[in-house]
C-alpha positions in Angstrom: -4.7 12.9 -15.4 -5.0 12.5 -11.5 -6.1 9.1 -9.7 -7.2 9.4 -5.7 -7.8 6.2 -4.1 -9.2 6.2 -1.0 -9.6 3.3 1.5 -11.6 2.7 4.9 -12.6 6.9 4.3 -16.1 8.4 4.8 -19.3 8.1 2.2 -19.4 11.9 2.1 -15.8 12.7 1.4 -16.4 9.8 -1.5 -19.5 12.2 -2.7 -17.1 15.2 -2.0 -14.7 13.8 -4.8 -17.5 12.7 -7.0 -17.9 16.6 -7.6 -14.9 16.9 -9.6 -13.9 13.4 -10.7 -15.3 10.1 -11.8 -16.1 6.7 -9.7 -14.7 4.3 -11.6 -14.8 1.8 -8.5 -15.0 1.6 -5.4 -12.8 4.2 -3.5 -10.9 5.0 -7.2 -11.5 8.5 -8.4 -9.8 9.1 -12.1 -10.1 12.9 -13.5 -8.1 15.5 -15.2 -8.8 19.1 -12.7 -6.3 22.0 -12.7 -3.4 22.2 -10.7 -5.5 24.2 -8.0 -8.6 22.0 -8.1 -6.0 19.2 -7.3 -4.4 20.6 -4.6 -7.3 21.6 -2.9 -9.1 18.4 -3.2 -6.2 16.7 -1.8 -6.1 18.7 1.0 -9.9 18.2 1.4 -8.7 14.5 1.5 -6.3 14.4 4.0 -8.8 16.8 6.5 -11.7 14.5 6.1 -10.1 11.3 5.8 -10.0 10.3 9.6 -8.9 6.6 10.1 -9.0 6.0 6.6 -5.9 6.1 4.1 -5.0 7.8 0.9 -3.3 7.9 -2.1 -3.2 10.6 -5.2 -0.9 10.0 -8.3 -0.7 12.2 -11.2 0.9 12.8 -14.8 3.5 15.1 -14.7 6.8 16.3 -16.4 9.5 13.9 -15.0 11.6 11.0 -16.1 8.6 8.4 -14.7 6.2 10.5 -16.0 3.5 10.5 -12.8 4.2 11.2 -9.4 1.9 10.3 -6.1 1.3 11.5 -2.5 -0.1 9.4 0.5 -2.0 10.2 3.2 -1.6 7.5 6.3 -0.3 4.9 4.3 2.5 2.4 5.6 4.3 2.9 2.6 6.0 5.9 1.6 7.4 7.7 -1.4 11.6 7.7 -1.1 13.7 9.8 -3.8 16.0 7.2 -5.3 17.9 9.3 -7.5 15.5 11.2 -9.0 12.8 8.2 -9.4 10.2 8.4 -6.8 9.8 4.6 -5.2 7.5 3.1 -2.5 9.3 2.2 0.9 7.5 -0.4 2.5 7.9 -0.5 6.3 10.3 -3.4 7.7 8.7 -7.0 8.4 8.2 -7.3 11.9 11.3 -8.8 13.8 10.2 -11.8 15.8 8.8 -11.7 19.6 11.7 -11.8 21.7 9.4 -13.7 24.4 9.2 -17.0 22.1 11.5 -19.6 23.5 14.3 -20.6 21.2 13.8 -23.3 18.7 15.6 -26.4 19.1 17.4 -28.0 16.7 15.8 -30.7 15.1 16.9 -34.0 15.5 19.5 -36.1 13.7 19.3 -38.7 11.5 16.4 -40.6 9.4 12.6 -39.4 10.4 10.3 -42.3 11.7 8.1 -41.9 8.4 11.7 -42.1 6.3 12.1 -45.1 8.2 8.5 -46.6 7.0 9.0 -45.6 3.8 12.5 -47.3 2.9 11.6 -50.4 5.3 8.3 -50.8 3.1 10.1 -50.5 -0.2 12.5 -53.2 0.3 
């Protein structure tokens, strides 16, 4: 069984893959083709793909099972040994040009203050 999901990719590659697997929603091809078939559809993928991204997982003969390839995706497969994971990229580390936050201020907020006066 291979899966290719594409995103943000040409109408024509879409009809391209429609060939030799079935639309099952938008952008999700699901089909069982030969080891050859596969490989060159996936290379067929990452040609005509342009700005768009890519993904392609599979069954195969390994302790998960299935394994995947990406094409200009953020996240990448990492062997962790021997089980293939995502790495997502690292959050973005704050602007350096923000001012520093100040430390808030001591003791009861005005609205605290409103609250408790208006309860006794």
């Amino acid at each position: 069984m291979t899966v290719i999901v594409l995103t943000n990719c040409p109408t024509g590659l879409r009809g391209f893959l429609t060939r030799w697997m079935l639309e099952i929603s938008a952008g999700v091809f699901v089909g069982n083709p030969s080891a050859r078939i596969r490989d060159v559809l996936w290379h067929e993928v990452q040609q005509y793909a342009d700005q768009g991204r890519a993904l392609l997982a599979r069954t195969t003969d390994n302790e998960q099972g299935f394994t995947f390839r990406t094409h200009d995706h953020a996240w990448h497969p990492t062997d962790h040994e021997g089980l293939t994971l995502i790495r997502r990229p690292a959050p973005n580390a704050p602007a350096t040009d923000r001012p520093p936050q100040s430390t808030p201020p001591t003791g009861w907020s005005r609205a605290s203050k409103r609250r408790r006066f208006g309860r006794q």
